[in-house]
BASEDO-678234 format. One record per residue (C-alpha): x, y, z. Coordinates in steps of 0.5 Angstrom, whole numbers, plus 500, padded with zeros to 3 digits. Last residue first. Example, Ala and Ser with C-alpha at 12.3 -4.5 7.8 and 13.67 -1.06 7.14 Angstrom:
527498514/525491516/
END
This chain:
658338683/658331685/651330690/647332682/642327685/639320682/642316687/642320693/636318697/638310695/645311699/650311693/655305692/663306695/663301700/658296697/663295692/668292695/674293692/678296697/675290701/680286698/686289701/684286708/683291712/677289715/672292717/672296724/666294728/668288732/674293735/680290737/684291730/683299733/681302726/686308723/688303717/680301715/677309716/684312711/682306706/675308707/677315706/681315700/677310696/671315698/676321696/677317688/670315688/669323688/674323683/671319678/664323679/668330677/671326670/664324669/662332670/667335665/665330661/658330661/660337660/663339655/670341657/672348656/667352660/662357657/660361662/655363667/658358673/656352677/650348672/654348666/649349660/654353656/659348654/652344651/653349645/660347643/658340643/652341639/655346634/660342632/656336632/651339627/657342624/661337622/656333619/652327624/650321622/646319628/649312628/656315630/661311632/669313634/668320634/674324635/674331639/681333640/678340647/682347645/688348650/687357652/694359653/695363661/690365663/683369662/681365656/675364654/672358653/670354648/677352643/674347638/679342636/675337630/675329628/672325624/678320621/680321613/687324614/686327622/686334623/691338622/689342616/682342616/678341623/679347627/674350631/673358635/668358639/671362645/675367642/682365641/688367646/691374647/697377646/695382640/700382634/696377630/696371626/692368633/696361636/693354637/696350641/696342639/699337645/694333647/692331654/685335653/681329649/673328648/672321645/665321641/660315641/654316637/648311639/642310637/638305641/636299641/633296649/630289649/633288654/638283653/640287647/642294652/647290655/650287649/649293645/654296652/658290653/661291645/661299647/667297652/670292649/671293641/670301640/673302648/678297647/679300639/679307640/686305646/691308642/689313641/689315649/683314653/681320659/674322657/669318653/663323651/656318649/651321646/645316646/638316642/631313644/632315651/626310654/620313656/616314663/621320664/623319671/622311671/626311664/632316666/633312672/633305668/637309662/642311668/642304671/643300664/650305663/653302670/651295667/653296661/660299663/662294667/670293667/671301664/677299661/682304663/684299669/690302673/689298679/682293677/675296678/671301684/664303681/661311681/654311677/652318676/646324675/646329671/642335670/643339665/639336658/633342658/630338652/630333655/632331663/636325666/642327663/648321664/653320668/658314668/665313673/669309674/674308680/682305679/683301685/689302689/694298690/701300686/700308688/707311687/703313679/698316683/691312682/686312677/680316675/677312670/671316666/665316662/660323659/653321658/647325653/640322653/635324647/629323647/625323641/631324635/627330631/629335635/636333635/639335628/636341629/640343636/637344642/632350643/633356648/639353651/639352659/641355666/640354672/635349673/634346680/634339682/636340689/644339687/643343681/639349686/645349692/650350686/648356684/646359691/654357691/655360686/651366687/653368694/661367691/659372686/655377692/662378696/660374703/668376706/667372711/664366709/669366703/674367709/670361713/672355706/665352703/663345702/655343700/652337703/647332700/644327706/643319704/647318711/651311709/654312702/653320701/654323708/659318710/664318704/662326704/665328711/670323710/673326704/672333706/677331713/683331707/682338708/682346706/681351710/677354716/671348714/664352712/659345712/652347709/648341709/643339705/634337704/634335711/630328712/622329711/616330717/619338719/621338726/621330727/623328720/629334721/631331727/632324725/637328719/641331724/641325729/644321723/649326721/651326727/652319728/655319722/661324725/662319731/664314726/668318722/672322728/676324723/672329721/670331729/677334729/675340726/671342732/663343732/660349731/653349730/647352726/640348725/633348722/636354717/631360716/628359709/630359702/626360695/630359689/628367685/636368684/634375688/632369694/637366693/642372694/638374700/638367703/646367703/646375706/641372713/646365713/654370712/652374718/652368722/659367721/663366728/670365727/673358729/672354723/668348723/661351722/654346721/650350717/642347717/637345711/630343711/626348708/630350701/625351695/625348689/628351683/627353676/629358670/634361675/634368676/635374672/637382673/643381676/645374673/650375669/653372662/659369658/660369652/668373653/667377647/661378645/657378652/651373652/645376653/640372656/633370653/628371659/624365662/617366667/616366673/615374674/623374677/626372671/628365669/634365664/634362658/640361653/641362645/647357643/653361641/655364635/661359631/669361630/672357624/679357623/683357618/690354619/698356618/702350620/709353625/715354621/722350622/719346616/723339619/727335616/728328614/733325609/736320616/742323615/739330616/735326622/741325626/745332624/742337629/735340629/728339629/728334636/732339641/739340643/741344637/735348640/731351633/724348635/724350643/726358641/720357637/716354643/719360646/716364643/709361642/709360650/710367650/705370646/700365647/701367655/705362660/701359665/706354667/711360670/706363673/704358677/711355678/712362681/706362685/707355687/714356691/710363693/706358697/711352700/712347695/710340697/704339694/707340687/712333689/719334686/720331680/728328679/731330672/738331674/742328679/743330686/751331686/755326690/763326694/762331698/757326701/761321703/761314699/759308702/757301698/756296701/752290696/746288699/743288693/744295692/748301697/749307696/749309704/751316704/757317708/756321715/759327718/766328722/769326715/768333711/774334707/775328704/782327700/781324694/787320690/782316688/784308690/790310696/786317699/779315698/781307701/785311706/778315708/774310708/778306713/782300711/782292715/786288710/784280708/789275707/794275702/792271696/795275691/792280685/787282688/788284694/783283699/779289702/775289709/772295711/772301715/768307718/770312722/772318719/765317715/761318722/757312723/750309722/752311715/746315711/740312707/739308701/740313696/739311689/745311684/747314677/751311673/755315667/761314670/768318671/771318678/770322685/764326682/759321684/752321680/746321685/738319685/734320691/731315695/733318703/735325701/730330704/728326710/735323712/737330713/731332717/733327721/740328722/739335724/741336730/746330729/750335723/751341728/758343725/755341718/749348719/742347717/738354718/733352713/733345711/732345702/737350701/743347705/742341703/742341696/749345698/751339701/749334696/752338690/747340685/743338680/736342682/731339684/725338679/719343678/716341672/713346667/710342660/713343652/709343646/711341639/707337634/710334628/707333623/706328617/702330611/697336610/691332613/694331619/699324620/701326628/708325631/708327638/713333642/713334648/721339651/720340658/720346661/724346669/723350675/728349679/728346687/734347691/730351696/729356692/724356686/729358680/726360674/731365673/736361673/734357667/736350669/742347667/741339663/735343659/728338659/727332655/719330657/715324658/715327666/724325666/730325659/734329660/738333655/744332649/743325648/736324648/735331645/738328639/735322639/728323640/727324633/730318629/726314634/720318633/721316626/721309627/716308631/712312624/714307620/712300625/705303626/704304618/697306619/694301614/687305611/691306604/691309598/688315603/693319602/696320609/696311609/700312602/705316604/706313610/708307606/712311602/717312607/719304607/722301612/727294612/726289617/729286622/736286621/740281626/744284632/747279638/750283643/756279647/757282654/764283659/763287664/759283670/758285677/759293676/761297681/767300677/765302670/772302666/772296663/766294660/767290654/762288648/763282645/759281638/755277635/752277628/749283624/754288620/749294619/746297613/745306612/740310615/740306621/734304627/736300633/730297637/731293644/732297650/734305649/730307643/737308639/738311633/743311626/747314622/751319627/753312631/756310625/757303627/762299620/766305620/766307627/768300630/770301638/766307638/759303636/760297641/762302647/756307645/751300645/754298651/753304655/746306653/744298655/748301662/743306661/737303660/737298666/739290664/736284664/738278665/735271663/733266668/740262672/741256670/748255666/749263668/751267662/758268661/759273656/753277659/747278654/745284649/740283643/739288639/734288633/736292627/730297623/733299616/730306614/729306607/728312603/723313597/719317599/723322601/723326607/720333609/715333617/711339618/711343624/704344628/704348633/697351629/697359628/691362626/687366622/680367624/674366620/668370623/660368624/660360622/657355618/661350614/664344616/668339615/670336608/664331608/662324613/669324616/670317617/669312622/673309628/674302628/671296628/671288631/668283629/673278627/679280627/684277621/678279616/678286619/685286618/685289611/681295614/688297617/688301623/685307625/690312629/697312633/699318637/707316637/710319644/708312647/712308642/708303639/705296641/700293636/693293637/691292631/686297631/680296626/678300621/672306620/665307618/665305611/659308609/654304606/654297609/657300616/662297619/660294625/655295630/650299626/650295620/648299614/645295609/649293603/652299597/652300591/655307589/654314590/660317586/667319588/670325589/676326585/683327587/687333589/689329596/686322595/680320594/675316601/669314597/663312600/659307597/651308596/646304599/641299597/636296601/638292607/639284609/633280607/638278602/646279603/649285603/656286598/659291600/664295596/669301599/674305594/680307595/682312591/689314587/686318582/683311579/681306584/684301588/678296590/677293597/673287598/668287604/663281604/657280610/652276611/658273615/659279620/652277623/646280624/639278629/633279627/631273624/624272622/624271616/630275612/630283616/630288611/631296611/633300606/636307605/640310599/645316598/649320593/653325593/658327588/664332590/667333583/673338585/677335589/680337596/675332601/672330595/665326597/661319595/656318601/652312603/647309606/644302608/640301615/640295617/635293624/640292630/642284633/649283631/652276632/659275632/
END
């Protein structure tokens, strides 16, 4: 694979917890003739065990290639740090000459509770050109203005290193396979069936407590197994078409602890994905027997009563828990998440809870309703003893009382008998329905009839209701019960640990050697100061701000903004019912004391609700509006301000059309707001007004240190937003955002592009990125001559396609323009699991600046948790960096620093917040594609068929990008905050 940087070589040799850090570096620059491109060839990788069970790292440089570098040593725990070695140039694409800069993903599959991280650097050779996330490049950082003690839910995993676990395939078919027929393949919980049938009808040779089970294909056992063929019988599960299987088990492979040793080490960079699946088999099979399994989640077969919702509807914590190799050996990580689920409860009595007023003796009047609540629900049957769970196809035309059915005898040839379902109850189960005069539920599947009445079925457990379906003190309740304060949550993550149901108790992984330190991991954190801020000030000049010690926020009554334009053209347009016109006179006061200047509107105008959903007449007025604002004032309107009663999907085509077709900004706002006018509302929407018109709110007295000598310096933040998982058509939207200013680096602009259903690669991220650097260039009149880029939304297992994939089209992208910028590529997570807890009495959450990258963090990976925000609710969750690339060479602190000052530089708010901002904004812009996509497909299904100027509905057009593109006026606007 061509590589097209300059080398650079450099290298460090450190002691992560040795005693003889050494340090030692070397630069060189080279090119041989004329050739200016690099290869993976002029390069040769060899791995040498050193003493102290290090690893240590040689590259060998071909001339022309780079000057010499220092090796970078990775000791194990308690070793030495190694000395600065010969090392080749520093390849900027690849790993680097130096220093190594990570491995490659092998892209094997494993368990999705399982956090996989690096892959072997033995695998390089096999997977040419591609690399993988680096090292970090010392033992963390150091400054700070406090240390703070901490709690992480991080509990530690003891197994012995020399154990095994045998690792069985398990491979079920029918007894009597069909001749030509594709292979079967069976639900989990039949598979469940077989395999306990196949351990209980011989215990000695299958003891079911010595091994586990991942539900499909996988056994995992503390001791060996018979392997062969076996028959499987099935004789009490009535329904089922085939009972008789054969299960073929072979051994797969035989597993070693000490391979994970190795790999947390540091002897190895192999991660022991197949190890590590095996473990979180091992763990997830006591609560997989004992609980519910549903949200990725184990969750309590009975409910808490007092976190009942009503109406059927509980409130349910699911137990989430990953495996994570930390510094300090393997962890496991334990959370727990708040689903609301219908309660498992008999039919009737669900109904008698969801549908108000519903009486039995009245059935017909609420037929429709009934069907409603239940049709595509799960239910088990009570009339006799099964695991299975069926789906609810709808109700019986017929009351049950009436229905009947032929039935054959067979154990004769007598003709077919005509019985009702009542008899057939009473004769087969001995069961007498009490309630006849109502409909059955229609189970049916494949055609197969299949009535049972209701008094008969229970709502199984497990199954999510929708949030958006809970009334308001329904949501107020799951609320509170969510945002659990730490304290609480640490109490009942306890509570969680030492449940015999739970993953850390029971007798399965003691037979397995493995237990669990039931205590939580005790850290150090750092709490770093806050950035220095400006503020404008009402004489045109700028002022320091005064942060608030505890919170770090600030205010803005004695300040104003640092810059504004000022508003002449601009109109309000109310949807709601009640007059506002005292809210204009108190809005353009409010601006006026934030020093951003605001005329008298041009326009105020009531128009109905309904007007939102007229989309084509909508654009027609905003096209009058804006021609009107040429005529009066020789320019389009600078913004709309667009009051709405109250939350509604007519926003979406209000923004589709004001932003892709019309080119004109709005600003939303609810009427009671309006009404009430309170100043902190005021100042946040005159905040926002200002940053969509480009003006400056807030910004860092100086950047980092690290970044004043880099030129121009431009920060992007990259997202997918993807459908709801009901959704099996929608596209997936991309987003990209980048600062188009330096050094005040806070106002953005955004690149939106529909893409493949549930693709997380962003499918054309050169080129989205190449716009933002072209915007950048014609702003500035130079190119930003470093990239910080902040991926949002990947999991660990997906490093290497943003590694190798995306950031592969970017270099090729920026190469074909001659375009070779540094590049640091860190990926900003909030989906994880890691809670961190004060060590003290208070109930209260870390301070704002308070960062972890010991202990818990990766074994030899850059990475750190930093706790920005403020935390007014519930458990503050800190923001996983991991840097994947960094041609910047950042330390520790100098990144840390960085991302947490840029949480001060939000444009909408006056304090930190918890998520740094390209990202924050990147996630904002996907979503906004998100509402375009819902818009246009709400436009193109609600169009007459007859009409010439609807667009087609054919699903492609979903995909066309056109639809969702920006209008030239907005395409360098901060429109999506």
């Amino acid at each position: 694979m061509e590589r097209y940087s300059a080398a650079r070589g450099r290298g460090t040799g450190g002691a992560r917890n040795g005693e003889d850090g050494g340090r030692g570096r070397g630069r060189g620059r080279g090119r041989g003739g004329d050739h200016q491109y690099r290869t993976r060839h002029h390069q040769q990788q060899n791995w040498v065990s050193g003493q102290d069970g290090r690893t240590q790292t040689h590259w060998q440089s071909s001339p022309g290639q780079g000057g010499p570098g220092s090796g970078f040593v990775r000791p194990a725990r308690g070793g030495h740090g190694g000395s600065g070695g010969a090392g080749g140039g520093r390849e900027d694409w690849g790993p680097a000459g130096g220093r190594f800069q990570g491995t490659t993903s092998t892209a094997v599959p494993v368990h999705s509770l399982i956090e996989p991280h690096n892959s072997s650097p033995e695998k390089l050779s096999e997977v040419a050109g591609k690399s993988g996330p680096i090292n970090r490049p010392d033992n963390g950082g150091r400054n700070d203005i406090r240390h703070i003690r901490l709690f992480a839910n991080h509990f530690l995993l003891n197994y012995n290193s020399g154990s095994i676990i045998r690792h069985y395939d398990i491979d079920v078919k029918p007894d009597l396979p069909s001749k030509n027929g594709p292979a079967m393949k069976f639900p989990k919980a039949v598979l469940s069936m077989i395999r306990n049938k196949l351990f209980s009808d011989d215990p000695d040779k299958f003891p079911l407590s010595m091994t586990a089970y991942d539900g499909e294909k996988n056994i995992f056992s503390a001791v060996p197994l018979p392997t062969g063929s076996f028959k499987v019988e099935l004789l009490n599960e009535e329904g089922m078409k085939i009972r008789h299987f054969r299960v073929e088990v072979q051994l797969v492979n035989e597993l070693q602890f000490c391979k994970l040793d190795d790999y947390i080490s540091g002897k190895t960079l192999s991660i022991p994905r197949d190890v590590l699946q095996a473990l979180d088999v091992v763990m997830k099979e006591n609560p997989a027997r004992q609980m519910i399994y549903a949200c990725r989640s184990f969750h309590p077969t009975r409910p808490y009563p007092q976190d009942d919702l009503g109406r059927g509807i509980t409130a349910s914590r699911g137990i989430k828990y990953s495996l994570k190799p930390t510094t300090q050996g393997l962890a496991l990580c334990l959370d727990y998440s708040v689903f609301p689920f219908r309660k498992q409860m008999p039919v009737i009595d669900f109904l008698k809870e969801q549908i108000p007023d519903f009486n039995l003796n009245s059935f017909r009047r609420f037929r429709k309703q009934v069907e409603k609540v239940l049709k595509g629900l799960k239910v088990t049957v009570t009339h006799r003893t099964t695991n299975q769970k069926y789906k609810i196809a709808g109700l019986t035309d017929e009351n049950t009382q009436d229905i009947s059915f032929d039935v054959e005898n067979p154990s004769d040839q007598t003709p077919l008998r005509k019985v009702s379902l009542v008899s057939y109850f009473r004769e087969k189960y001995n069961k007498e329905v009490m309630h006849n005069n109502i409909p059955s539920l229609d189970l049916a599947k494949s055609n197969r009839k299949n009535y049972v009445p209701m008094e008969f079925c229970m709502i199984a457990g497990g199954q999510r209701y929708a949030k958006e379906l809970l009334d308001k003190k329904q949501s107020e309740k799951l609320r509170g019960i969510s945002l659990a304060w730490p304290k609480v949550r640490e109490s009942t993550i306890y509570d969680m640990v030492h449940d015999r149901d739970g993953p850390c108790i029971g007798d399965i992984p003691q037979n397995f050697g493995i237990g669990v330190d039931l205590k939580m991991t005790r850290v150090i954190g750092r709490v770093i100061k806050p950035p220095w801020l400006k503020l404008g000030t009402s004489k045109g000049r700028w002022t320091k701000a005064t942060v608030d010690r505890v919170k770090c926020d600030w205010n803005l009554k004695r300040n104003s903004v640092i810059s504004s334009k000022p508003i002449r053209l601009w109109g309000i347009l109310d949807f709601g019912s009640s007059s506002i016109e005292k809210f204009i006179p108190e809005l353009i006061s409010r601006s006026e004391r934030l020093d951003i200047h605001m005329e008298q509107p041009l326009f105020y105008k009531c128009l109905p609700m309904n007007l939102l959903y007229e989309v084509d007449d909508l654009h027609q007025l905003l096209k009058s509006l804006n021609n009107e604002s040429y005529e009066i004032g020789g320019a389009g309107l600078q913004i709309i301000v667009c009051v709405m009663p109250k939350e509604d999907p007519g926003y979406n085509n209000l923004k589709w059309i004001s932003e892709t077709k019309v080119g004109i900004l709005t600003q939303c706002c609810l009427t009671k707001n309006c009404n009430t006018a309170k100043d902190q509302f005021l100042a946040n929407l005159a905040l926002k007004i200002n940053a969509k018109l480009g003006g400056s709110n807030v910004e860092l007295i100086e950047q980092p240190h690290s970044l004043q000598s880099k030129g121009h310096v431009m920060f992007v933040g990259a997202d997918v937003n993807h459908p709801g998982s009901y959704n099996s058509t929608s596209p997936s939207i991309a987003a990209v955002v980048g600062t188009m200013n330096w050094p005040a680096a806070n106002q953005y602009i955004a690149r939106i592009c529909p893409q493949d259903h549930r693709a997380e690669k962003i499918l054309k991220f050169g080129g989205m990125c190449m716009e933002l650097v072209n915007a950048y260039t014609r702003l500035n009149q130079v190119r930003p001559e470093t990239i910080v880029l902040f991926r949002h939304g990947v999991s660990d297992g997906q490093f290497d396609m943003v590694l190798n994939e995306e950031l592969m089209d970017l270099k090729m992208t920026f190469e074909a323009s001659n375009y070779f910028p540094t590049i640091t590529v860190v990926v900003a997570q909030k989906r994880h699991k890691t809670r961190l807890f004060p060590e003290s009495d208070k109930n209260e959450n870390v301070p704002p600046g308070t960062v972890v990258d010991t202990k818990i963090t990766h074994p030899i990976g850059f990475d750190f948790y930093l706790c920005s925000h403020y935390g007014a609710i519930g458990t503050s969750k800190p923001a996983h960096c991991q840097v994947l690339l960094d041609e910047n060479r950042f330390t520790s602190d100098e990144l840390e620093e960085l991302t947490y000052g840029m949480c001060f530089t939000c444009a909408q708010c006056t304090k930190p917040v918890s998520l740094v901002p390209p990202v924050l904004y990147a996630d904002r812009a996907a979503y906004r594609g998100r509402l375009y996509h819902d818009s246009i497909e709400w436009y193109q299904s609600s169009a007459s068929p007859s009409s010439s100027s609807a667009p087609s509905r054919s699903p492609m057009t979903y995909f066309d990008e056109q639809l969702y593109k920006l209008h030239p006026n907005l395409e360098n606007s901060f429109f999506f905050i």
